[in-house]
C-alpha positions as CSV (number, residue, x, y, z in Angstrom):
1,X,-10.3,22.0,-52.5
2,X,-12.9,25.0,-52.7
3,X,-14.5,26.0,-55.5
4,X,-11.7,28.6,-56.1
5,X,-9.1,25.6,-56.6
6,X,-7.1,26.4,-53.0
7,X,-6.9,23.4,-50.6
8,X,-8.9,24.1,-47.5
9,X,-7.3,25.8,-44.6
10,X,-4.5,27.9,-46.8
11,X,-5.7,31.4,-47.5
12,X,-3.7,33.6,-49.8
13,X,-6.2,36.8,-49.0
14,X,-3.2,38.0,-46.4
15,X,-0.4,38.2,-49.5
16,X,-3.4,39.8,-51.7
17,X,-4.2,42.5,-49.0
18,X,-0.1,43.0,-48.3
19,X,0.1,42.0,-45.2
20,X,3.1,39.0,-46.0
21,X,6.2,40.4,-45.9
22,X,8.5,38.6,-47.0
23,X,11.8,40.3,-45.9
24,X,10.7,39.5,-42.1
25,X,13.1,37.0,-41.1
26,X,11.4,33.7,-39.3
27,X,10.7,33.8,-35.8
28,X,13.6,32.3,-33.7
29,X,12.9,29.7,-31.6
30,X,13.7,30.5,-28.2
31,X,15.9,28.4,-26.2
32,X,14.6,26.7,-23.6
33,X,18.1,26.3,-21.1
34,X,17.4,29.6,-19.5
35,X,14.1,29.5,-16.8
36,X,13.1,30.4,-13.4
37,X,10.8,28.7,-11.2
38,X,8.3,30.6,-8.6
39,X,6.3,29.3,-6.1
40,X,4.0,31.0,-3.5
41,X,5.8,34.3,-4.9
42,X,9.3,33.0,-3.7
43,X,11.9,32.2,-6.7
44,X,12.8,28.5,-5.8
45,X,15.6,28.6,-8.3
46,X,18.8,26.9,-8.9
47,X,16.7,24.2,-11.0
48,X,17.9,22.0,-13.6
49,X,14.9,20.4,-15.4
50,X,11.1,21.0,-15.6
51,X,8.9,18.6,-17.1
52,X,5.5,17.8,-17.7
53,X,4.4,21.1,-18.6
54,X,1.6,20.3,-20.9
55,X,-2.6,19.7,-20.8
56,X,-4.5,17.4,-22.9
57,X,-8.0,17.7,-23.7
58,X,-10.3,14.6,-23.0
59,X,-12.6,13.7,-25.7
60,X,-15.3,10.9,-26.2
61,X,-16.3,9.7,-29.9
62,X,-19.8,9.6,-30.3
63,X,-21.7,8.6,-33.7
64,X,-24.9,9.6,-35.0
65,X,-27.5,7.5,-36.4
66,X,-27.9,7.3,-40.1
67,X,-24.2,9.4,-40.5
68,X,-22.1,6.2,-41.6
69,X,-19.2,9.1,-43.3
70,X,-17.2,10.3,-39.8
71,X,-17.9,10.3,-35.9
72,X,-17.9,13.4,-33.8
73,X,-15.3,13.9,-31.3
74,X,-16.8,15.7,-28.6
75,X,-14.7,17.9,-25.6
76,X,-15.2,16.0,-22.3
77,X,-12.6,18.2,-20.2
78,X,-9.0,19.1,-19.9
79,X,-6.1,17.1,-17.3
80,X,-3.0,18.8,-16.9
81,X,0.1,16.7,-16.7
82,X,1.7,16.7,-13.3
83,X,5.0,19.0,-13.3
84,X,8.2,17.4,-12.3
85,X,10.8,19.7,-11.4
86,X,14.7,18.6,-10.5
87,X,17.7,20.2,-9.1
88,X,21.0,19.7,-7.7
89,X,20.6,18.7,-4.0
90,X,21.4,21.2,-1.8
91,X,21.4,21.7,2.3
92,X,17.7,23.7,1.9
93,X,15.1,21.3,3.1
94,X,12.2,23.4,1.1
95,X,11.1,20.4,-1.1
96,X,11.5,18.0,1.2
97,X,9.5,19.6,4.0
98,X,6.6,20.6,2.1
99,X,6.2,16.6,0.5
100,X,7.2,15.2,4.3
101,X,4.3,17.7,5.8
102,X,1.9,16.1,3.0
103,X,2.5,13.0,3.6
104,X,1.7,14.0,7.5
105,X,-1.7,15.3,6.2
106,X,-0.5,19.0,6.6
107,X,-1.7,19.3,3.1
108,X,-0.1,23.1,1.7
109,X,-1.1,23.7,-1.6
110,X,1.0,26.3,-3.6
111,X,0.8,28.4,-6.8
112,X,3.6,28.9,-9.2
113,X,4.9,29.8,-12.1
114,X,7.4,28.4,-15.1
115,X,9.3,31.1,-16.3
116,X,11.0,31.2,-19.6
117,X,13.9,34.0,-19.8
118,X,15.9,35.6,-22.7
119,X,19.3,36.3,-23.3
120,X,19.3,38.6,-20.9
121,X,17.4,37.3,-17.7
122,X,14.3,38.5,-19.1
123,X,11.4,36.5,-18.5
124,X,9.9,36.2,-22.0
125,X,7.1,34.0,-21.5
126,X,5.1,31.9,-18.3
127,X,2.9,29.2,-17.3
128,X,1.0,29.4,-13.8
129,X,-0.1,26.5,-12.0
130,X,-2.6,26.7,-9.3
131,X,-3.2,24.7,-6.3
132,X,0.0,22.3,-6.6
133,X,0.3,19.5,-4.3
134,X,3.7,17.8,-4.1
135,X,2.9,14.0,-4.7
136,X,6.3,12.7,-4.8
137,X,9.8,13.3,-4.0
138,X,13.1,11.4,-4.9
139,X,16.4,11.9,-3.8
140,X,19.5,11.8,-5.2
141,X,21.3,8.3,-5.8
142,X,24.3,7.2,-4.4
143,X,27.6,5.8,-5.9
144,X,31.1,5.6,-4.5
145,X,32.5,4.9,-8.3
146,X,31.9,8.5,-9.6
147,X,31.7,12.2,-8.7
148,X,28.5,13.1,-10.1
149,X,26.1,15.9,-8.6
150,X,23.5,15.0,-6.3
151,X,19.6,15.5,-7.8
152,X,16.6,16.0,-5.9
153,X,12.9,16.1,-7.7
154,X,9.9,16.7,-6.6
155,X,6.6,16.1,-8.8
156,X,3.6,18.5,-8.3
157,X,0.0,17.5,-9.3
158,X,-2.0,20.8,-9.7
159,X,-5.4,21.6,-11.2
160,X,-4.2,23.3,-14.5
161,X,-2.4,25.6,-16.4
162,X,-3.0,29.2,-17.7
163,X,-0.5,31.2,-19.6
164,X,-1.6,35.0,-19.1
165,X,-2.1,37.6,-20.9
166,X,0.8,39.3,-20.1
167,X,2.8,36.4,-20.9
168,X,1.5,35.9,-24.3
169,X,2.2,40.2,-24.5
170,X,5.9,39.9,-23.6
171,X,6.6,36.7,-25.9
172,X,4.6,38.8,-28.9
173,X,6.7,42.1,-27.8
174,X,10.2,39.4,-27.7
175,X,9.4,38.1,-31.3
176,X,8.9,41.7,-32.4
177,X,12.1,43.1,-31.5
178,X,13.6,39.4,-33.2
179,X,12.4,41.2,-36.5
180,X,13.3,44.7,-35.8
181,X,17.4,43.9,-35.4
């Protein structure tokens, strides 16, 4: 609590200065069923799943003599996760060949981007990865029982994530026109 009586880290000097409104509706969450996938500036689409879109930032703990109360956590770096993206197979051999040509030692790394569209095939918002290098690939499984869909995957170590700025600008200008309807 501060000396005013309101817990730390809630501020009410944005409903004083009349910026709250509280007849703007709450954002929607936008759904996530509805996304592209681009690398080396072709759309590679047709996918069924991304994963592993995320970054986590190392930290180390380190305490300091004669401070018994807490112990700093200090920054050490950040590791992207490594993106796993899966789709029904099909007769392209795109995925394949660029994990079999690793695996050969023609090592291709490849830029790309996750893109998240609205409604309307817009894309709303995007991550880019940079320098991906496919580190594994699975086919589909097998199984004379059922009828299910081929899947092919392929998992892509890269060297990090940035979500630009004009990413951020079309989500912002999205949840803008959310408000406006």
């Amino acid at each position: 609590m501060t000396s005013s009586g309101v817990p730390l880290g809630l501020s009410w000097a944005a409903s004083v200065a009349g910026a709250w409104v509280p007849a703007v509706p709450a954002l929607e969450p936008l759904p996530t069923f509805n996304f592209a996938v681009e690398i080396d500036g072709l759309l590679v689409g047709g996918f069924t799943q991304v994963t592993g879109l995320e970054s986590r930032l190392e930290t180390e703990q380190y305490r300091e003599g004669g401070v018994n109360g807490y112990v700093h956590t200090l920054p050490t770096g950040a590791t992207p996760g490594n993106l796993t993206l899966r789709h029904g197979l099909t007769t392209s051999g795109a995925l394949w060949n660029w994990h079999a040509d690793a695996v050969a030692g023609r090592i291709q790394r490849r830029n790309g981007t996750i893109l998240l569209l609205d409604r309307q095939q817009i894309p709303v918002m995007w991550w880019n990865f940079r320098n991906g290098l496919p580190v594994s690939w699975t086919g589909p499984e097998f199984s004379a029982t059922g009828d299910q869909m081929g899947v092919e995957a392929i998992e892509i170590a890269h060297e990090g994530l940035t979500r630009p700025v004009l990413g951020q600008a079309a989500a912002t200008g999205n949840t803008i026109s959310q408000g406006v309807r």
